[in-house]
C-alpha positions as CSV (number, residue, x, y, z in Angstrom):
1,X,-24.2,-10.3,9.3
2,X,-22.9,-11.1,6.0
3,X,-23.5,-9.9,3.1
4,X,-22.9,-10.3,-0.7
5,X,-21.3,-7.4,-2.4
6,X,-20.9,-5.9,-6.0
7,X,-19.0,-2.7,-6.8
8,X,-22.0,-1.5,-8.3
9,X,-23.8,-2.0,-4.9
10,X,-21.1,-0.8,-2.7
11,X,-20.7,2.3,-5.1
12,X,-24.2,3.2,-5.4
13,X,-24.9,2.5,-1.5
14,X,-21.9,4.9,-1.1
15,X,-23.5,8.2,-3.1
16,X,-26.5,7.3,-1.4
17,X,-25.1,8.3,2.0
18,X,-21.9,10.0,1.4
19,X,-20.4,10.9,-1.7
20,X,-23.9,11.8,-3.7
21,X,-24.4,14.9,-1.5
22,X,-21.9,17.1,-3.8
23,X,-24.9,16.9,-6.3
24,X,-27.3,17.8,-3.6
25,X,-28.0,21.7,-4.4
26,X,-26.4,24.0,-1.3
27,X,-27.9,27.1,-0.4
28,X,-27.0,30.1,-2.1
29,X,-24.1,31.2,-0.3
30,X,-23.7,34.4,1.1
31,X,-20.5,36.0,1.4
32,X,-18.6,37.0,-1.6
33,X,-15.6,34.5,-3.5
34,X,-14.9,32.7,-0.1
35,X,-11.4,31.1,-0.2
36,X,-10.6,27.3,0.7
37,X,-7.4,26.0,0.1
38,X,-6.5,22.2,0.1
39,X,-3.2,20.5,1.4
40,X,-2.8,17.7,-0.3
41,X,-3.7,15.7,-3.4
42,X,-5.3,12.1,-2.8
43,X,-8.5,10.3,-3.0
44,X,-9.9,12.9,0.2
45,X,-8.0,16.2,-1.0
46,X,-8.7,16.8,-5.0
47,X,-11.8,14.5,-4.2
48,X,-12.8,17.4,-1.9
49,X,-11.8,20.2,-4.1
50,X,-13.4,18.6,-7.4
51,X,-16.9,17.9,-5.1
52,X,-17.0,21.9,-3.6
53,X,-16.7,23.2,-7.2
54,X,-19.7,21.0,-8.5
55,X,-21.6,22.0,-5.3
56,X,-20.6,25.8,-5.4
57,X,-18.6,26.8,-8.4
58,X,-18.0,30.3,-7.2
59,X,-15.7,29.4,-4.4
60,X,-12.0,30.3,-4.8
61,X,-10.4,26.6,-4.0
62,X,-6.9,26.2,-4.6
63,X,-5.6,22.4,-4.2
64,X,-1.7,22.6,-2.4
65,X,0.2,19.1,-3.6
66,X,3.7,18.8,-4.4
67,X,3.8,16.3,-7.1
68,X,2.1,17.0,-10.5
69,X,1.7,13.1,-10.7
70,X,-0.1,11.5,-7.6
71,X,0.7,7.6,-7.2
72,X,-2.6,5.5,-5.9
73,X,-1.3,3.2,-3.4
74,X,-4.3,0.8,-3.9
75,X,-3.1,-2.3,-6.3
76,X,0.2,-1.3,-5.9
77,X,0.7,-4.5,-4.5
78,X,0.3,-5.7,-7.6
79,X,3.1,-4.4,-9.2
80,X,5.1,-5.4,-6.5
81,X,4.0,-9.0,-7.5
82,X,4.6,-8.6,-11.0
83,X,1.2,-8.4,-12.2
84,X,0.7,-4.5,-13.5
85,X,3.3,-1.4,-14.0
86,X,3.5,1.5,-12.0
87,X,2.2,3.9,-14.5
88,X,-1.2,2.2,-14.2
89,X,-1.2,3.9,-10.3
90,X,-0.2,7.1,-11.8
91,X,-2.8,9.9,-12.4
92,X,-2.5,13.8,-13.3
93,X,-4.5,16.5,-12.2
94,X,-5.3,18.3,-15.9
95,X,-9.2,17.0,-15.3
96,X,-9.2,18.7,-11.5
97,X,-7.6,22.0,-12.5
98,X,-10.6,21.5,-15.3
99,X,-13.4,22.2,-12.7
100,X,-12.1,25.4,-12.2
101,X,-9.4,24.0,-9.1
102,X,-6.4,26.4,-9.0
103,X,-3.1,24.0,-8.9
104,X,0.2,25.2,-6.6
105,X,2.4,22.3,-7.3
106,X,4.6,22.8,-4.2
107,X,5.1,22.0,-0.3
108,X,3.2,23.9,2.0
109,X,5.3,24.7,5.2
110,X,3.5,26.5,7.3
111,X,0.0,27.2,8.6
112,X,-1.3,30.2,10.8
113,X,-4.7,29.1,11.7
114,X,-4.8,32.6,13.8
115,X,-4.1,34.3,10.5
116,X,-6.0,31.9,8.3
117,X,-2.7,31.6,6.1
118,X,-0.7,29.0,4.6
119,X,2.9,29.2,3.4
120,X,4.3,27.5,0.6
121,X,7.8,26.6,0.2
122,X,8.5,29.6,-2.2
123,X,7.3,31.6,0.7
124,X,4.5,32.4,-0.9
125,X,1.3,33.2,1.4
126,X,-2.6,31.7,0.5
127,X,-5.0,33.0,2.3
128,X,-8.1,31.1,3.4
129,X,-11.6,31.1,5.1
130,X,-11.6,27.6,5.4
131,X,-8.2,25.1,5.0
132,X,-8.9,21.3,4.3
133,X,-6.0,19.4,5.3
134,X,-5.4,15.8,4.1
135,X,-1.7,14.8,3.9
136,X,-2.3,11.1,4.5
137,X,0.3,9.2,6.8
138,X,3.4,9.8,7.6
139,X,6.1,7.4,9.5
140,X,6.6,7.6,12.9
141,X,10.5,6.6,12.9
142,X,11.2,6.8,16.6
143,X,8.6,3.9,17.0
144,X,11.3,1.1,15.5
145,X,14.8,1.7,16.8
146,X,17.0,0.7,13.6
147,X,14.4,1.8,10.9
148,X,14.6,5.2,9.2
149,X,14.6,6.6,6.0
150,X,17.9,4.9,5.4
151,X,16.9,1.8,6.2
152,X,14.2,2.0,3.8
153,X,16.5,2.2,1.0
154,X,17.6,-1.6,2.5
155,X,14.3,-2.4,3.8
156,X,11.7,-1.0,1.7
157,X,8.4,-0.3,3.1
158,X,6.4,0.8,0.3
159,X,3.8,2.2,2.0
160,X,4.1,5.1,0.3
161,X,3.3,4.4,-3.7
162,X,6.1,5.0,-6.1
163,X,10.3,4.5,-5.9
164,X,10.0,2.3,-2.9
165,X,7.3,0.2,-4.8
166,X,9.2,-0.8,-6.8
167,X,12.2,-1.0,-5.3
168,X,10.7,-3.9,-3.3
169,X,9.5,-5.5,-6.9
170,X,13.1,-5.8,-7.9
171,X,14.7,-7.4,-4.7
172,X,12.0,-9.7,-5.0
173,X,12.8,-10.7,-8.7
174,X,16.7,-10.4,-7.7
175,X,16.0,-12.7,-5.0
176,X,17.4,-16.7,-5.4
177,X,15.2,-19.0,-4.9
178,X,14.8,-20.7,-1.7
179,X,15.2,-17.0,-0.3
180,X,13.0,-16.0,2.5
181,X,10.7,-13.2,2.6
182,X,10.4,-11.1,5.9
183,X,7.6,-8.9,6.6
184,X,6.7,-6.6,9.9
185,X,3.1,-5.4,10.4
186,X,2.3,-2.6,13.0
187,X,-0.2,-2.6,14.9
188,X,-3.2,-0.4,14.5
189,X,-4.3,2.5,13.6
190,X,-2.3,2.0,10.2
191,X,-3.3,2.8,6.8
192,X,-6.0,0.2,4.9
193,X,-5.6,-2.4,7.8
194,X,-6.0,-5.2,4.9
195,X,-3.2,-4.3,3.0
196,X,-0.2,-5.9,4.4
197,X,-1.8,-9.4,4.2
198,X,-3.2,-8.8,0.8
199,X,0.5,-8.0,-0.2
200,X,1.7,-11.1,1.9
201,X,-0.8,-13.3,-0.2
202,X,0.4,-11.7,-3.8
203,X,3.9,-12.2,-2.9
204,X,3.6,-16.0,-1.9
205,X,1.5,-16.0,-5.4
206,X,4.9,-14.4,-7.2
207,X,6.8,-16.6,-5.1
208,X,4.5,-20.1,-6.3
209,X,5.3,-19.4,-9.7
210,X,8.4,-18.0,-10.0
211,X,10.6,-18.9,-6.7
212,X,8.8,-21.6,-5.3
213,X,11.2,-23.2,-3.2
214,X,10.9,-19.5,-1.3
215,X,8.6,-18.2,1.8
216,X,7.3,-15.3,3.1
217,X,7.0,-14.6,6.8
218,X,4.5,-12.4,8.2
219,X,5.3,-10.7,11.5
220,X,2.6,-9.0,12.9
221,X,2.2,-6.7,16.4
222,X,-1.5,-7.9,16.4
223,X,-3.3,-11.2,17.3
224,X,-5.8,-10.3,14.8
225,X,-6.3,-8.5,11.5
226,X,-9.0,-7.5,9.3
227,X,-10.5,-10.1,7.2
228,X,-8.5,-12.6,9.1
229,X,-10.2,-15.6,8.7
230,X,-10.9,-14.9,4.8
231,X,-7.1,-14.6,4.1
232,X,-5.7,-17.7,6.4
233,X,-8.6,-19.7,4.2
234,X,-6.9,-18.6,1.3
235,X,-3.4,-19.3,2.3
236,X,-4.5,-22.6,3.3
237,X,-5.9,-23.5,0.0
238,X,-3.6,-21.6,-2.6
239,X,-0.1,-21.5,-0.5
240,X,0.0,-24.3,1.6
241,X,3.2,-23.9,3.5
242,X,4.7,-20.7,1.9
243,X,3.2,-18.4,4.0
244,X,4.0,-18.5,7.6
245,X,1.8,-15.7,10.1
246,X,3.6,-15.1,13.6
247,X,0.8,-12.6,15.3
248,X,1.5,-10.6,18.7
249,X,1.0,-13.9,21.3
250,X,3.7,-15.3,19.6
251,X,6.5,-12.8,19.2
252,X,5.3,-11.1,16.1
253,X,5.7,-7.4,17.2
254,X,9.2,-6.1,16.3
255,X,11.2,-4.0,18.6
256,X,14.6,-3.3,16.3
257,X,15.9,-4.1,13.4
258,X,19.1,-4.1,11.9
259,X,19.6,-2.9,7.9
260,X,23.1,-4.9,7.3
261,X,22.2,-8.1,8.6
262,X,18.1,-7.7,7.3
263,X,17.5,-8.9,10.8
264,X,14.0,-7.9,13.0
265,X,14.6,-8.9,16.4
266,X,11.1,-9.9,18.1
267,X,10.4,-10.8,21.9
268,X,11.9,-14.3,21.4
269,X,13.7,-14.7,18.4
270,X,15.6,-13.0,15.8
271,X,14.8,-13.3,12.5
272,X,16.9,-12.9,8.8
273,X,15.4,-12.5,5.5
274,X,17.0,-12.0,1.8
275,X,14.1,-9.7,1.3
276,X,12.8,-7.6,4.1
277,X,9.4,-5.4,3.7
278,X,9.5,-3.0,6.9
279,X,5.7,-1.7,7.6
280,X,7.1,1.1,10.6
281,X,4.2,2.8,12.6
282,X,2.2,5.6,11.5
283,X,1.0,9.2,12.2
284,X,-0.9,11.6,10.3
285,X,0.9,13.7,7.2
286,X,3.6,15.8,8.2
287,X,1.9,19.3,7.5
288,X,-1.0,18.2,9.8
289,X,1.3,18.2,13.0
290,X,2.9,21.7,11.4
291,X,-0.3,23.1,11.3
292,X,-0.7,21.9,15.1
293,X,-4.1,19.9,14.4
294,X,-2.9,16.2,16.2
295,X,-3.2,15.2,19.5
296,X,-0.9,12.8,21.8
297,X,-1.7,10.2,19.4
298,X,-0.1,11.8,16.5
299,X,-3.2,11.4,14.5
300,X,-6.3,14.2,14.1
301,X,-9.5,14.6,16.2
302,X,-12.7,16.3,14.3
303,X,-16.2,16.9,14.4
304,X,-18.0,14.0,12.4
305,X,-20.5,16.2,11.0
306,X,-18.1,18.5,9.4
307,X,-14.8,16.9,9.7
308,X,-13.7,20.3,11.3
309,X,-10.7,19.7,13.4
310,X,-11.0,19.4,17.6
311,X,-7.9,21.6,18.0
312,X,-8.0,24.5,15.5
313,X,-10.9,26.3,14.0
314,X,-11.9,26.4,10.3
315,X,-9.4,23.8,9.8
316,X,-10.8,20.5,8.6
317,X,-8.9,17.3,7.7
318,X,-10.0,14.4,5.6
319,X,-8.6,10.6,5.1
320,X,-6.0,8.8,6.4
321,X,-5.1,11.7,9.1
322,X,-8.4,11.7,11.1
323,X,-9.3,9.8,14.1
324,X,-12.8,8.6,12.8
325,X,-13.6,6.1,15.2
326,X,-14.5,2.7,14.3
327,X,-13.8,3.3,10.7
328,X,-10.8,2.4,8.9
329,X,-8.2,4.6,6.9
330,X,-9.0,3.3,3.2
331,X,-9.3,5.4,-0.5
332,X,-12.6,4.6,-0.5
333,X,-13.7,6.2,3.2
334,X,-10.9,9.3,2.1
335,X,-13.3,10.0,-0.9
336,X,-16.3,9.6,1.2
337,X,-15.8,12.4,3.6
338,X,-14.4,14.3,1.0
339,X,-17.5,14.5,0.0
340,X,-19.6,14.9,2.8
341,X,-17.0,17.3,3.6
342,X,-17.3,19.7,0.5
343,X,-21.3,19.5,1.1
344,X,-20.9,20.4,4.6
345,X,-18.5,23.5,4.4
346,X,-20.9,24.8,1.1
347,X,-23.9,25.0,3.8
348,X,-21.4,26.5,7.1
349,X,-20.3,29.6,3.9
350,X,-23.9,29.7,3.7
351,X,-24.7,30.0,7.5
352,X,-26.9,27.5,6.9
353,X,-26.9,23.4,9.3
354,X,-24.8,21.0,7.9
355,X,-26.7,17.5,7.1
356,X,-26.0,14.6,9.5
357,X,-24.2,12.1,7.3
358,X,-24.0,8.6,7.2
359,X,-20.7,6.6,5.2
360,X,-19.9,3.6,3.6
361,X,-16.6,2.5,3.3
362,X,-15.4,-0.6,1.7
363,X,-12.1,-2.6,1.1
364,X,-11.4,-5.6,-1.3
365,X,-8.3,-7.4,-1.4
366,X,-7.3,-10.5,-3.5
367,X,-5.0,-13.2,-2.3
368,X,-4.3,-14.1,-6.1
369,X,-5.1,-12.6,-9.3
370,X,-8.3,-14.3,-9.5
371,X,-9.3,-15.3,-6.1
372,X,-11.2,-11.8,-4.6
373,X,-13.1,-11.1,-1.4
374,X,-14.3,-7.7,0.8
375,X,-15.9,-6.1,3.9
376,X,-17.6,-3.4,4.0
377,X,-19.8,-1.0,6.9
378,X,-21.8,1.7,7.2
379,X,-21.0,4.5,10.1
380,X,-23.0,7.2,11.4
381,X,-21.9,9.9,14.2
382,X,-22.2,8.9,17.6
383,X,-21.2,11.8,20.3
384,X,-17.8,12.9,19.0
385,X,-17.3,9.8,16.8
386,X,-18.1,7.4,13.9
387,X,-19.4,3.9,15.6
388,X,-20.2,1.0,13.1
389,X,-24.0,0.5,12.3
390,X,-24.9,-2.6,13.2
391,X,-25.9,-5.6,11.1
392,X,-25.2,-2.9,8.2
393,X,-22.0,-4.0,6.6
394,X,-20.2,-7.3,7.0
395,X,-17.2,-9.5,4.7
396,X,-18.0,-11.6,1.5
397,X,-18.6,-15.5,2.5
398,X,-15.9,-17.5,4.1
399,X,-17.3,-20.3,2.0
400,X,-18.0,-18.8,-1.4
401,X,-16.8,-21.1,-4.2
402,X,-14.2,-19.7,-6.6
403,X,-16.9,-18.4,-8.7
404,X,-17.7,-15.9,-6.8
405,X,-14.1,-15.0,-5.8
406,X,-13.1,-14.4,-9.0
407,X,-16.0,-12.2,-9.3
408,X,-14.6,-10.0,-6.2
409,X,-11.6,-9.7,-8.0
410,X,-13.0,-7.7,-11.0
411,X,-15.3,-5.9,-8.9
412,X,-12.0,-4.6,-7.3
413,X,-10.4,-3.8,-10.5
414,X,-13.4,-2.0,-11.2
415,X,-14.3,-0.3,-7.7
416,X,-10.2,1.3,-8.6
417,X,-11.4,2.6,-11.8
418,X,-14.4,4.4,-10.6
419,X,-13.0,5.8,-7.8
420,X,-9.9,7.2,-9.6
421,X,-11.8,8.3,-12.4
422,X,-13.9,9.8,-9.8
423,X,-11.0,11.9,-8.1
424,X,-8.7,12.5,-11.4
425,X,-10.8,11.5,-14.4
């Protein structure tokens, strides 16, 4: 089913079913000052500790984040095309500590779940009733013989918002024309599944206008992507020959590559760029397998009710680290169970029955500046899992007119805003 989409739609649908349950009054709780600490600072960790002090200000929650800055990874790839600074990713956590959120701006190292402590890298101890865990993704190095962390400094992923942003920005402006862009997609589960071909499409849009003698290659471990069909359309129509998409049939998965010749050798052939965007494999946040919460996937199981973790009790983990099913790792899902989260631990320190949630999630992309489009669904628990809703969620039209794209492209501008000013404003 498709359907048509504004932010204002996809926002409100998500409070509806997710996010609006932090203004849902819990029940008194019981016990006296419980204690939740929170590793990590994104969209799902100080969206979770902002939502559990609005539903139950007298919880103790301290948020555990090792930056005092935190750097949104969506629309970075737009400052990697040129077309917005880095600073406008960067948000601080003055309005977080505001709600009454105590701030340790430092690792955490260690977790006890049989002791219910966490250790910082000071060596200081917290101790918790409940932890919330959400560290994001983390690289699985071993997965691409060749690539590590010093072959990022050659071969920037930028995965991760921040110094490798833009370090890809500037060997992409360094970059001669007639130059030729390489870029290696994993296959899933990876984080915002869009993302790598929205950045493929804003670099052939840099490349148009300012290189256009250049190309970008696209080699990809799957046969297909998300939104597949709406970003080949637009490739067709805005970059006609400047983007060239080798998927998993033939030869796109990378088995090596090689830093000083900017090589990625594939099943057939081995290709050479000038500029070479490495996407390596993922896993959850390192402090989730610390704390001993993944499986033999290297991601984390949990209960889709509460989001409390399969493996250790009163642990729960949120965004990009969980195994949710059907549903994709994006900002907008993190924030979603952050919230259904916060309501659902405010009812378990009240010994009361968590509500059985439903979520929205929602991703737009833009293959240029103006030219926007998105899918959305709706997920419920099913067993152990979140399974799609059927015939509840679907992408914008393959054959909207640009109208309408352009549309899809503010409405993503502003879906950013209100979900960062949701989190950190």
């Amino acid at each position: 089913m498709t359907v048509r989409l504004t932010r204002r739609s996809v926002l409100a649908g998500a409070l509806a079913s997710g996010a609006m349950t932090s203004t849902v009054c819990a029940p008194a709780i019981a016990q006296n000052a419980p204690r939740v600490v929170v590793i990590g600072g994104g969209f799902a960790g100080a969206g979770f500790a902002r939502a559990l002090k609005h539903i139950a200000n007298n919880v103790n929650v301290t948020l555990v984040e090792t930056h005092r800055t935190f750097t949104a990874c969506p629309f970075s790839n737009h400052v990697i095309a040129g077309l917005r600074d880095l600073s406008a990713q960067q948000f601080t956590y003055e309005k977080v500590a505001a709600d009454g959120v105590t701030m340790a701006f430092e690792p955490a190292i260690a977790v006890d779940a049989g002791s219910r402590t966490v250790t910082l890298r000071s060596g200081t101890p917290l101790m918790y009733d409940r932890l919330v865990i959400a560290p994001g993704i983390s690289f699985n190095w071993s997965a691409l013989p060749g690539y590590d962390e010093a072959a990022a400094k050659i071969m920037p992923h930028a995965w991760h918002a921040g110094e490798q942003t833009e370090l890809l920005r500037r060997q992409l402006e360094a970059m001669e024309d007639g130059g030729t862009v390489l870029m290696s997609v994993p296959d899933n589960p990876m984080r915002c599944p869009p993302g790598a071909y929205e950045r493929a499409s804003l670099i052939a849009w840099y490349l148009k206008a300012k290189k256009p003698r250049s190309k970008i290659i696209v080699l990809d471990a799957k046969d297909q992507f998300s939104m597949q069909r709406l970003f080949q359309n637009a490739w067709k129509a805005l970059y006609p020959g400047q983007i060239e998409w080798v998927g998993l049939s033939n030869g796109g998965k990378i088995n090596s590559v090689d830093p000083k010749t900017r090589s990625l050798a594939g099943d057939f052939e081995t290709y050479k760029g000038t500029v070479v965007n490495v996407i390596p494999p993922q896993k959850a946040g390192t402090i989730a397998q610390v704390a001993g919460v993944t499986d033999r996937t290297g991601w984390c199981p949990v209960d889709p009710i509460t989001f409390e973790s399969k493996i250790a009790p009163n642990v729960h983990v949120l965004g990009d680290a969980t195994l949710v099913g059907t549903m994709p790792k994006s900002a907008f899902g993190a924030f979603a169970q952050a919230q259904i989260c916060a309501a659902a631990i405010a009812k378990l320190f009240a010994n009361a029955t968590p509500d059985r949630p439903k979520l929205i999630n929602t991703c737009y992309s833009v293959a240029a500046p103006d030219y926007g489009m998105s899918v959305a669904g709706v997920y419920q628990p099913v067993g152990n899992d979140y399974l799609e809703v059927e015939g509840a969620g679907g992408n914008s039209p393959v054959d909207a007119p640009q109208a309408t794209r352009a549309l899809e492209a503010k409405y993503a501008h502003g879906l950013f805003n209100t979900l960062t000013g949701e989190t950190f404003g």
